[in-house]
N, C-alpha and C positions, 0 to 999 in steps of 0.2 A: 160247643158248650154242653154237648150230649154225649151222655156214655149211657151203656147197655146195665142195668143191675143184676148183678149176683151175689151167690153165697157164697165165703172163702173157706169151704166145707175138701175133703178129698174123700175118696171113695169108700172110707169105712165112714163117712160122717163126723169127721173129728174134725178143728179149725184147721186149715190149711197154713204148712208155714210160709210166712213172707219172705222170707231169707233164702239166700242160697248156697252160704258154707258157715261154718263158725269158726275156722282157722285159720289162720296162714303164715308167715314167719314163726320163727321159733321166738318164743320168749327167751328174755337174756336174766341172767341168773336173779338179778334183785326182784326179774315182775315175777318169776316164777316162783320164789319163795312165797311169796306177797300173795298171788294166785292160791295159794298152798293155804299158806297160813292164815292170810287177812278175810278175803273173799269167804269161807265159809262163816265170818262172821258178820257180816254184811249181805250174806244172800239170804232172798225170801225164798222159802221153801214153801207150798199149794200144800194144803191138806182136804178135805172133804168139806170142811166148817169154810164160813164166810172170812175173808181177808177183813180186818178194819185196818185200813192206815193212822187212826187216831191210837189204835195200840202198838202199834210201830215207831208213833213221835208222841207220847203220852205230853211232854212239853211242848211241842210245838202248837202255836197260834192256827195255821193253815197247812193244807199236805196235795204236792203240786208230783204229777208224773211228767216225768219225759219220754217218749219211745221213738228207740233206736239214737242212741246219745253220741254214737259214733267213737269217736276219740277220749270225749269226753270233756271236755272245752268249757261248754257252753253251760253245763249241769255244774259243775266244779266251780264256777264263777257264780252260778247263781247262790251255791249251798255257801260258799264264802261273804257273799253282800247280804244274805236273807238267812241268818241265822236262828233265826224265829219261828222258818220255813222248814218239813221234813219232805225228802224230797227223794221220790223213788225213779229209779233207772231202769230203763230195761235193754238189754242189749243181748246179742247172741255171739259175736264175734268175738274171738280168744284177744285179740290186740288188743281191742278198742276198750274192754273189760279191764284189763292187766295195766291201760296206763291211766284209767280212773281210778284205780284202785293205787296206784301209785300215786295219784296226788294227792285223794284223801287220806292216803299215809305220811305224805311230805306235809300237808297241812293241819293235819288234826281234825280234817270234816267230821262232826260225829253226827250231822243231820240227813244223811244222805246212806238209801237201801237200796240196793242190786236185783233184778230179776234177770235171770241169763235165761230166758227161755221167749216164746212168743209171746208178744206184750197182751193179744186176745186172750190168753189164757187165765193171765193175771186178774186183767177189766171183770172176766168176767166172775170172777168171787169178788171182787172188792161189794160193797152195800152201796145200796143207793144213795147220791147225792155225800157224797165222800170226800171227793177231791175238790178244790181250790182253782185248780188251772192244770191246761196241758199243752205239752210240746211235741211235736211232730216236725222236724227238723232235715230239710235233706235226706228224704225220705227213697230208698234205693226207687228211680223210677219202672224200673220194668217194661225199659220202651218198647219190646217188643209185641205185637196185638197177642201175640198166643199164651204172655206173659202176666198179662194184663188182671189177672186172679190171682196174682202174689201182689197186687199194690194194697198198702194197708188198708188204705180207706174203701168204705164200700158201706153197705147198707146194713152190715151186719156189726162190724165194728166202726159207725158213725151212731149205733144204736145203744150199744155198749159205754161209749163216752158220754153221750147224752142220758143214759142212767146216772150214770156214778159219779157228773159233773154236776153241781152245786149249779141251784138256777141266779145265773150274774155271772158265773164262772167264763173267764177264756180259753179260749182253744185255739192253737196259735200254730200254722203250719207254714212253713218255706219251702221253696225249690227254685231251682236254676231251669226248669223244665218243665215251657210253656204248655204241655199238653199234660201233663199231669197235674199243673196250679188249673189246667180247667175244667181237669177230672175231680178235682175235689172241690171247687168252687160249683160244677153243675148235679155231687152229689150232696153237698150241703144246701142247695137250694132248694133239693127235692124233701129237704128234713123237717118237718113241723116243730123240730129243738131247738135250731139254732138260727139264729141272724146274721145277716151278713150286711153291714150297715157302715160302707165309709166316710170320713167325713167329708171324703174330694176326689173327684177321678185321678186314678193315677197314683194316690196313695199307696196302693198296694207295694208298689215298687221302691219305696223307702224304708228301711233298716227299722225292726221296732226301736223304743226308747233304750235307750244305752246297749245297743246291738255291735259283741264285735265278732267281724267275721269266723268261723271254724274253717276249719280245712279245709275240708271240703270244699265251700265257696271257695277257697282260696285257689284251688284248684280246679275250680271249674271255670273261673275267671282267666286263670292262668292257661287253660285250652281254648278261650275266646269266647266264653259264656259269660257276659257282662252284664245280662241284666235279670235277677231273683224277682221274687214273686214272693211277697211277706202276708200273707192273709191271715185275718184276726175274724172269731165268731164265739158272737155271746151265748151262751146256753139261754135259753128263756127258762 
């Protein structure tokens, strides 16, 4: 339940990326126009000045991040049930980008903003105590030890969340892979922000409330990975 602390810094001092491509398959003609056309109206563009997400959803009630949204599943269903909700994405992958963007074109989402770049970058303009809730979702493990400083969580960005997360807020992270649920379970222990308080041993391993799987799981089930790891921590 012990991992080593570091900074996800590289050699000029800038945040290290977490990722390790942003492309693959060629888009097919409808995500590419979409990509084209749609996408630069939905992405957040960083300038100097602080992010506020309440100027991003002037309407909205609450403003929930997700990082690394994958496909896009899981954000898509939420911005459809939780209309009330403005709800930013961040993702680097050209696919995963192009078929969110296709569904909040197939469906009319208009509460839901794009970051295509590293989600630390974003955290860290947004103001303090900003956001509502956050997702961290099948998150790429980086099983390798040498790799081990491209996993998101870390001291630097559990630092970052717990600014800009609203004190009551949840923070709600999954994996199929046990040494990384206990790389983030023994890096949030070590944080004087958040709680980690369940109501029963063993909980962890049951689906949150109206959880349906993404791909991913579905695919990691499908290589014989049957049992996730759903952990929930309250911001104090």
């Amino acid at each position: 339940m012990t991992s080593k602390p570091h900074h996800p810094l590289n050699v000029s001092g800038e945040p290290r990326a977490f990722f390790g491509r942003r492309s693959g398959k060629r888009l097919h003609k409808g995500q590419d126009r979409l990509f084209k056309e749609l996408l630069p109206e939905l992405s957040i563009t960083l300038g100097e000045e602080t992010l506020d997400p309440a100027e991003l959803f002037p309407a909205s009630t609450s403003r929930i991040i997700e990082i690394g949204y994958g496909g896009g599943e899981h954000l898509a269903r939420q911005a459809r049930q939780n209309p009330e909700t403005g709800f930013i994405g961040c993702e680097v992958f050209s696919g995963g980008i192009a078929k969110l963007v296709q569904q909040i074109d197939e469906e009319g989402l208009d509460n839901v903003r794009l970051y295509t770049d590293d989600a630390l970058k974003l955290l860290q303009k947004l103001p303090d105590a900003s956001l509502d809730g956050a997702y961290l979702l099948y998150p790429d493990p980086w099983p390798k030890t040498r790799h081990h400083k491209r996993r998101f969580i870390s001291p630097m960005t559990l630092g970052e969340l717990a600014r800009t997360l609203k004190p009551g807020a949840t923070f709600r992270f999954a994996s199929d892979i046990e040494d990384y649920a206990n790389w983030t379970l023994a890096h949030v222990l070590r944080s004087p922000d958040f709680r980690f308080a369940p109501e029963q041993p063993g909980i962890w391993h049951e689906p949150y409330a109206g959880w349906e799987p993404t791909r991913y799981e579905e695919k990691a089930r499908a290589e014989g990975r049957h049992i996730s790891f759903y952990l929930s921590f309250t911001r104090l």
